[in-house]
N, C-alpha and C positions, 0 to 999 in steps of 0.2 A: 470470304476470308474471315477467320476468326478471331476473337477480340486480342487474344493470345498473339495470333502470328501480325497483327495492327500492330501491339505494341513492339513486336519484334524489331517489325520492318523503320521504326520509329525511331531507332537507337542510332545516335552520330556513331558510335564505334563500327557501328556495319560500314561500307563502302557500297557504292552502286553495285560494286562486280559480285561482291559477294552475296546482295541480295536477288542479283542476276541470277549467279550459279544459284541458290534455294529456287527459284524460280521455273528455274531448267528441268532440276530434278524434279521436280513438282508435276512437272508436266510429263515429262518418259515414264515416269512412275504412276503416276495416278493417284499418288498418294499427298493430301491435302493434308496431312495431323501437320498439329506443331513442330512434335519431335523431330519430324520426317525436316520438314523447314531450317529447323533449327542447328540440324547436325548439319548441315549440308551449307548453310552461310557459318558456319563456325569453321572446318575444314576448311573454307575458301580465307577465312581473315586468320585463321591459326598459322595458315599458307603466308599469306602475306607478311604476317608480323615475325618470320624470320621459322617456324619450328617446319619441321616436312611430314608432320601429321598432326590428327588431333586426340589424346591422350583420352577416351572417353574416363575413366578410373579418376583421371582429378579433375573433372568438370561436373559430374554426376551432380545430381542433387545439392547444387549450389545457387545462390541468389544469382541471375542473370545481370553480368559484368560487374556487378556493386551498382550500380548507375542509381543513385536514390531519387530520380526522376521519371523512374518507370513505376509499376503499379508493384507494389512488393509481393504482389502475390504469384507473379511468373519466377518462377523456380526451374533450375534444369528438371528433366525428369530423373526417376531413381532410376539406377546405373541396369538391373536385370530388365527394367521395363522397356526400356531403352533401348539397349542390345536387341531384344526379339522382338520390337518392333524393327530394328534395322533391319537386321535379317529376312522379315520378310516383304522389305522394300525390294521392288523389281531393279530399281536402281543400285541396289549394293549387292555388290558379289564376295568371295573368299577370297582367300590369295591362290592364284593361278587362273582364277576365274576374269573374263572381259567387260568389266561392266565400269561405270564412270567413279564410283565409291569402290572402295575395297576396306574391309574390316576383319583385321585378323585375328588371333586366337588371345592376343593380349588387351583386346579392348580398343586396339588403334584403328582410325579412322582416316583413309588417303585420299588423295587423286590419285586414280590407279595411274598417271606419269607419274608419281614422286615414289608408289608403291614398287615400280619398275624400276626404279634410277635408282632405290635402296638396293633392290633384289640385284641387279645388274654390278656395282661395286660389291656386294657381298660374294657373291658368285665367282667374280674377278679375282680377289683374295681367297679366296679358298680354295680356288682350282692351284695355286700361286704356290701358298703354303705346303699344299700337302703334295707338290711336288718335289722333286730334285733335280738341282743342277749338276749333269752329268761332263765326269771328263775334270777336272780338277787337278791341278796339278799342285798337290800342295809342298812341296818340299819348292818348285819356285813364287809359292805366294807368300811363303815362310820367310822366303830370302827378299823375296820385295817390300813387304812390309818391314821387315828389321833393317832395310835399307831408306827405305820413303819415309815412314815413321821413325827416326832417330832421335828417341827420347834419351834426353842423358837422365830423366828423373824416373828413378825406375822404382820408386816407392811407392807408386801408386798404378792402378792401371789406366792405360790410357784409351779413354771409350771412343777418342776418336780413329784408333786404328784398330778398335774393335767392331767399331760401326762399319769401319771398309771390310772388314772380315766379311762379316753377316751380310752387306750387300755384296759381295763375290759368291759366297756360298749360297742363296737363296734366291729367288725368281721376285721376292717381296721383300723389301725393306722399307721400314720408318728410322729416319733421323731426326732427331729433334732436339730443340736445344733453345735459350733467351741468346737475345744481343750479346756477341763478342764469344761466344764456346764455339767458331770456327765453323759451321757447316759448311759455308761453302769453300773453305780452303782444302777443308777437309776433300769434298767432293771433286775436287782436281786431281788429288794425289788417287781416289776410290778408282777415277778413269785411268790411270795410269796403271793400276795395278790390274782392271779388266782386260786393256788393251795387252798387256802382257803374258795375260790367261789365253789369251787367242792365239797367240804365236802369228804364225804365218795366215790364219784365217781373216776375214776385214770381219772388224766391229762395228756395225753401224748404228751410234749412238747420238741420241737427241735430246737437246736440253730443253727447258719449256718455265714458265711464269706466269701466273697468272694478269698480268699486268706488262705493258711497256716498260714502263721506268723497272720494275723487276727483272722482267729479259734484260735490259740492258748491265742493269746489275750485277746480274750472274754471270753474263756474258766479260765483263771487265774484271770481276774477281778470279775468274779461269784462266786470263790471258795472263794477268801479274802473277799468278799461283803457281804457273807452270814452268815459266821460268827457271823457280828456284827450285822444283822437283828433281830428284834423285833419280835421273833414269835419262835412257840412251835419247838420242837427241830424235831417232824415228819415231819413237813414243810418243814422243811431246809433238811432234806434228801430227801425228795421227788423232790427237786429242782433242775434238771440238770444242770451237769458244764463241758460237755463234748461238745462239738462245731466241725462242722465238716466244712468242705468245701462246698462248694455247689454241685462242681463234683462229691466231693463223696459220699453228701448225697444221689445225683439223678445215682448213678452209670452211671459211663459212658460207652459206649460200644466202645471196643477198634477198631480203626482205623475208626469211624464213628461222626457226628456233634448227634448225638440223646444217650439219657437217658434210662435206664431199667424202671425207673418212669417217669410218664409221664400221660395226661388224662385219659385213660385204664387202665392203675397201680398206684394209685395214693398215696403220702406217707400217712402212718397212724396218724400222729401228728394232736393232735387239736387243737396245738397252733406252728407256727411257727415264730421266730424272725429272722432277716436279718440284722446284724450289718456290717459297712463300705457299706452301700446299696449304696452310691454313684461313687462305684467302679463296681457296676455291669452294664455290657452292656446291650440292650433293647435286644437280642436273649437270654440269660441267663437268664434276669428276666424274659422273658416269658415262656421258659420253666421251671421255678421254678415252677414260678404262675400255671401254667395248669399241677402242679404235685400235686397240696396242693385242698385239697376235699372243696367243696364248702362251704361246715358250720364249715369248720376252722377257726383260726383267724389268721390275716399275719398283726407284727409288722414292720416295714422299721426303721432302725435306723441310722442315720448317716447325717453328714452335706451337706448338698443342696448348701452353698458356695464351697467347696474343689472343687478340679478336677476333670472331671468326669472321665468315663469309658475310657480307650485306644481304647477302639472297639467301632462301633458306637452307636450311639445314646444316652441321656443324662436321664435317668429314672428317676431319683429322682431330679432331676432338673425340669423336665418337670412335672412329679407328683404335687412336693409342685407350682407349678406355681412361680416358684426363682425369675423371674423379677417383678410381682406385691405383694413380699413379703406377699404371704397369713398365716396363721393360725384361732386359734382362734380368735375371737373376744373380746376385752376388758373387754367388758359388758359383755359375756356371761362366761367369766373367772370368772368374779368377782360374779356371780350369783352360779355359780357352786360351788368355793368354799366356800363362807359365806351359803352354802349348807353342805357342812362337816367339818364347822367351829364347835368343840368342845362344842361349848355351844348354839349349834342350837339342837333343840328337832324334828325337822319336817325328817320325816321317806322315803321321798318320794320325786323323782327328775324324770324330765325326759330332757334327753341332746338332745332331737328330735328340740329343737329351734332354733336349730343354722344348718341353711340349706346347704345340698348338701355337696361338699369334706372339705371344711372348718371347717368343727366338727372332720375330721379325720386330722387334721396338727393340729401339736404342735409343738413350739420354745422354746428352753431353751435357756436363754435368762441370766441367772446368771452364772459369769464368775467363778468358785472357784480355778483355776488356776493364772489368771492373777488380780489383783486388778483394779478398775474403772481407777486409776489413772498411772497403771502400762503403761511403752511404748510400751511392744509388744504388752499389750494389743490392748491400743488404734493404735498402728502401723496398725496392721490387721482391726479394724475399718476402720479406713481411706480408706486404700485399697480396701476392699471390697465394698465401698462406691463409689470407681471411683474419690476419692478425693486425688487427686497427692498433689496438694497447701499444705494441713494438714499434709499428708503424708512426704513432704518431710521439714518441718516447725520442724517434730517433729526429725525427723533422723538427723537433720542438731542442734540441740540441744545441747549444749557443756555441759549441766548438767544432761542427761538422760545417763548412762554410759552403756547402755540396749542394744541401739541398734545405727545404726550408719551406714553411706553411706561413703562409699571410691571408691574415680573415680579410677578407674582404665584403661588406656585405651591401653593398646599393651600387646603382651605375655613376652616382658624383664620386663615391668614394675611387670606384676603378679607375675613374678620369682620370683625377689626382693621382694616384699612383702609376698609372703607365705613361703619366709624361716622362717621368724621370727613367725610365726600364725603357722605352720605346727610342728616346736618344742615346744614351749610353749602349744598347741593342743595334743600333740600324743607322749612327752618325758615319760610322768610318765605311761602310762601302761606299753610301752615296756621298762620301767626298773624295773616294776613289778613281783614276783617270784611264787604268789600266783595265779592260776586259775582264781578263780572268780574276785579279784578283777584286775586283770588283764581283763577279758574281761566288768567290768561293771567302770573302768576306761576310756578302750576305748569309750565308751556310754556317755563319758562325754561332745563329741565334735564330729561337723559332717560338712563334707562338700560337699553341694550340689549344682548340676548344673543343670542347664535348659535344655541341650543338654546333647548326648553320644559320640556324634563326633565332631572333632574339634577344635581348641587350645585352646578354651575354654570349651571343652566336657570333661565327668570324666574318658574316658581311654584315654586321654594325663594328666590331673589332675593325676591321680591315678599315671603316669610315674613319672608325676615331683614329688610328695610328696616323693615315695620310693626312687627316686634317690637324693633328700635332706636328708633323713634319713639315706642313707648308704654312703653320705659324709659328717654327722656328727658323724657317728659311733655309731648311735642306732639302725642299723639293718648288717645283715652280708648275703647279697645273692650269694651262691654256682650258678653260673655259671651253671654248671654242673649237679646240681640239677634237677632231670623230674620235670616239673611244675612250678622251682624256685619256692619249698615249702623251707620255711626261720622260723626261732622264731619270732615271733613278725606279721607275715603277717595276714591280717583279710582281712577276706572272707566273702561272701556273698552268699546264693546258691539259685540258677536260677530254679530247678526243686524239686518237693515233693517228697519228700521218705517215704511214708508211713511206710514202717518196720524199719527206722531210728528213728523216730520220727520226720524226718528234712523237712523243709517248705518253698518254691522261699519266701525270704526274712528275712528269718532268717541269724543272722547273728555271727559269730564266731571266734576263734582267731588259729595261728599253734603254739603249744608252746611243752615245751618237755612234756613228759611222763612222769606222776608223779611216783618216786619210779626208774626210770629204770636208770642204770649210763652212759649209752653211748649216751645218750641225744636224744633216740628216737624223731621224733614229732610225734605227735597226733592234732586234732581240738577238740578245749575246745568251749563248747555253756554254756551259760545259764541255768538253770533250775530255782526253786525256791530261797529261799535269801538263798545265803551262798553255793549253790548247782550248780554243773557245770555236763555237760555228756563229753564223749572224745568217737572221734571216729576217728575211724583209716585214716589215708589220703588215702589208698588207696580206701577206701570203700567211699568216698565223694560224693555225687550225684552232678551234676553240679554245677561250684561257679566260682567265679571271685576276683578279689581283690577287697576290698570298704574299702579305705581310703574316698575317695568321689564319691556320688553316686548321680542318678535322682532325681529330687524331684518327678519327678512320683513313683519311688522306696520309697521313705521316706513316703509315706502318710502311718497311722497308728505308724508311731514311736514318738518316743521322745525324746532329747538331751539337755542338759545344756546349750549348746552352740552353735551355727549353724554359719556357713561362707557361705552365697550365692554367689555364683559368676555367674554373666550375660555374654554372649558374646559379641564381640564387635560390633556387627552390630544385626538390630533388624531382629526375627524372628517370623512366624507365632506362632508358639506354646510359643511364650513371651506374657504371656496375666494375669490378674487381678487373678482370680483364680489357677495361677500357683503362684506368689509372695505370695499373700496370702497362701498357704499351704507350701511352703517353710518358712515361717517364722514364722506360727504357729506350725512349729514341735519342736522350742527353750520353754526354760523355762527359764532361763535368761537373755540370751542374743542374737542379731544376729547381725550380718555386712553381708552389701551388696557390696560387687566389681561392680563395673562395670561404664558405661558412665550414666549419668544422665539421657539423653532427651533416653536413652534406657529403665530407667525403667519407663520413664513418659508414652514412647511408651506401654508399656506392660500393664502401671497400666490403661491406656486410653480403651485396647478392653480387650473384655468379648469373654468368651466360646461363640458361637452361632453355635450350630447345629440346622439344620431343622430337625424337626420333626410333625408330626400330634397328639404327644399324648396328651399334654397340651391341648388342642383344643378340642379333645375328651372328656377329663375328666373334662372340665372346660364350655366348652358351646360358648366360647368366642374367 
């Protein structure tokens, strides 16, 4: 081995797998160069660290990781020398070609699975696209929507009943939209006007979430949604409110990465929706995608600013093309609906004028959460925008009582300041006697971190809160206790219990046992209003305490009040997208801890994973 691939193999930033897989290839191939080494554990930690390929074009010719502990003189190689040594590695193939690397005509470097799971959603959508939904009845979707959508404000157009348009008329739709513009109420009324397309034919429609706590979500906001829908009352039974998981929908097969569904088996639904879609990784949505039968329709629902996936690659990011903020077109909005404007007589539309993916993206764009004028609103504006100036103009505000920045910069100082935020936060549930409102008091207030480790991670967070609590004598923890299960402690649980009904992020409280006088505990959840379940602590499926929790954890919740707190030094995963969805999970309020030019740092970079799918689906 060479002094070169010594010092490679030398780097903490490698991982054993990734010097594994260089290793691999080393050996199938024959080939022993650096470069060969080098491409091949990069691609494995590019893998890792969230992107679904490796970009050779911005790695070329640059110093190896910055690491100023390595010998300055390993330099990536130059980008031409590099490519045709790739090329005539045994181990790398083209695209279409079977080999364990794939490197395509832009310089990109895969595992040919991630190069498949691109190819396979892109292919999905484009077969999708450039077909048509045949059969339309539009003079009754005309009358449905100017019934189901009853806007009295007719000064503006309304993208939520133009979003149900586009998903009736097309086999592909994206809906998108921040906290509070209505997706999924939206999406109740969208089934309603499907099922109505059908007539007498059955609809077999399937809702799906990346997550428990998501299905459940969606699944409760369809049952209250439908209710108040405009249409015959067969409709509304016809209309599913059952929501699964996506693992579960595709059956998983235990101890293996693969589905019972799948191309071969494919689910029977002719209409599939995908809500929190920006939580699904590019392997998951491909295997979704290549389970669902080709003259299906596949809704994607969910916001393209939030966070994306943990695992790599950014799908719904890359789909809506996030950085050139596509959708509809203005004009073509406005044509469509002074098309099912009420007192239009013309019977006949056709949405083919609005070319290629951009007929399938829709933005909701109306806030019915936040007011124009309200500050989280515009807070997460700014943000999202990469505009720190506004951003911190408006948090630095002495008359917006909304939201608000506190430097915070060492761990005594935090102490200090979260005794007084952590009682006035977390006194009244746990003085609370009643179940429910004991656990939808605790729902009042949340505190989230950027990290999980570290003095400013939420299992030291989580320490200090309980040990403020049980040295003001609102909590009482048994030592002794398995677990230090206590009254008052909320939890959070890490894995699905199907026969529980319980879901990694649900989240609940230990309180006594109603009725029993020796002061059992049991964990109290949620149900419907006014409605709690208890289930025995021994039978708990995994959980943790969550006084405060990730904002990765928080996406799909919601809180009255939100406490963000930052680290004290910047890190890679402090980025635009992460502030932004910490702060949209508040409804009235948030404060940010932390050091200032920390969060300028964060609000400054964006998500960027490398991918080839936007490129695919977009031409560009």
């Amino acid at each position: 081995m060479n002094d070169q691939i010594t010092y490679l193999y030398h780097n903490e930033s490698l991982s054993y797998i990734d010097k594994h897989f260089a290793n691999y290839i080393q050996e199938i191939s024959g080939a022993n160069e650096f470069e060969i080494h080098l491409a091949a554990a990069l691609v494995s930690w590019s893998t890792r660290t969230g992107n679904v390929c490796l970009d050779l074009n911005r790695v070329a010719d640059k110093q190896l990781f910055d690491n100023r502990e390595l010998d300055p003189s390993i330099d990536f190689p130059k980008l031409n020398e590099w490519i045709e040594m790739l090329t005539d590695c045994r181990a790398v193939g083209s695209p279409g070609d079977y080999k364990p690397l794939i490197l395509d005509s832009q310089n990109r470097l895969y595992f040919y699975r991630y190069w498949e799971y691109e190819k396979n959603i892109a292919d999905s959508i484009k077969e999708r696209i450039q077909s048509h939904v045949e059969n339309i009845n539009y003079q009754k979707l005309k009358e449905g929507v100017n019934r189901i959508f009853d806007n009295a404000d007719t000064t503006e157009i309304d993208m939520q009943k133009l979003a149900s348009i586009f998903a009736v008329l097309n086999r592909f739709c994206v809906i998108s939209g921040g906290p509070g513009t209505g997706k999924t109420t939206m999406v109740a009324k969208l089934l309603a006007l499907l099922i109505e397309q059908a007539g007498e034919n059955e609809l077999k429609i399937i809702l799906c979430a990346p997550t428990g706590k998501a299905a459940a979500s969606l699944s409760e906001t369809i049952r209250t949604a439908k209710t108040t829908i405009h249409c015959d009352d067969d409709i509304k039974n016809a209309m599913p409110d059952d929501a699964f998981t996506i693992h579960r929908l595709l059956k998983s097969i235990p101890g293996s990465p693969y589905f019972r569904h799948n191309k071969d088996n494919p689910l029977s639904a002719d209409v599939v929706v995908i809500d929190e879609a920006s939580m699904v990784d590019v392997a998951l949505m491909a295997k979704l995608f290549t389970s669902i039968r080709d003259d299906a329709r596949i809704v994607l629902v969910g916001d393209k600013d939030q966070l994306s996936s943990v695992e790599a690659g950014s799908a719904l990011g890359d789909i809506c093309d996030r950085e050139t903020i596509r959708g509809i077109p203005k004009e073509a909005a406005k044509k469509l609906d002074r098309f099912f404007d009420k007192g239009n007589t013309n019977t006949s539309v056709s949405p083919q004028h609005i070319k290629g993916m951009q007929k399938h993206i829709v933005v909701l764009d109306k806030n019915y959460r936040f007011h124009k004028d309200n500050g989280i609103g515009g807070l997460s504006r700014a943000i999202n925008n990469g505009d720190y100036v506004t951003g911190f103009r408006m948090l630095m505000d002495p008359d917006d009582k909304g939201i608000e920045l506190r430097e915070v910069h060492d761990h005594e100082m935090l102490y200090t300041a979260l005794k007084e935020k952590v009682i006035q936060g977390y006194s009244h549930y746990l003085t609370a006697d009643d179940p429910y409102q004991a656990v939808s008091l605790f729902n009042q207030f949340k505190i989230l971190c950027a990290l999980r480790s570290g003095p400013f991670g939420v299992t030291h967070l989580n320490q200090l809160v309980q040990r403020i609590l049980q040295e003001n004598g609102l909590i009482q923890i048994d030592e002794h206790e398995p677990d230090h299960m206590y009254k008052g402690r909320p939890i959070l649980i890490t894995r699905n219990d199907y026969l529980l009904g319980l879901f990694n992020g649900d989240s609940g409280i230990i309180m006594p046992e109603p009725g029993m006088k020796n002061d059992e505990l049991t964990a109290v959840f949620p149900l419907k209003k006014g409605e709690t379940s208890q289930v025995p602590i021994h039978r708990l499926p995994e959980h943790e305490t969550v006084y405060a929790m990730t904002i990765h954890k928080s996406q799909g919740s919601e809180f009255n009040d939100v406490l963000i707190i930052l680290p004290d030094k910047y890190y890679p995963i402090l980025t635009r997208e992460l502030i932004y969805t910490g702060i949209t999970r508040a409804i009235n309020s948030v404060t940010i801890w932390g050091k200032k030019d920390i969060l300028k740092e964060a609000i400054s970079h964006k998500i960027e994973r490398t991918s080839g799918l936007r490129d695919s689906l977009w031409g560009n």
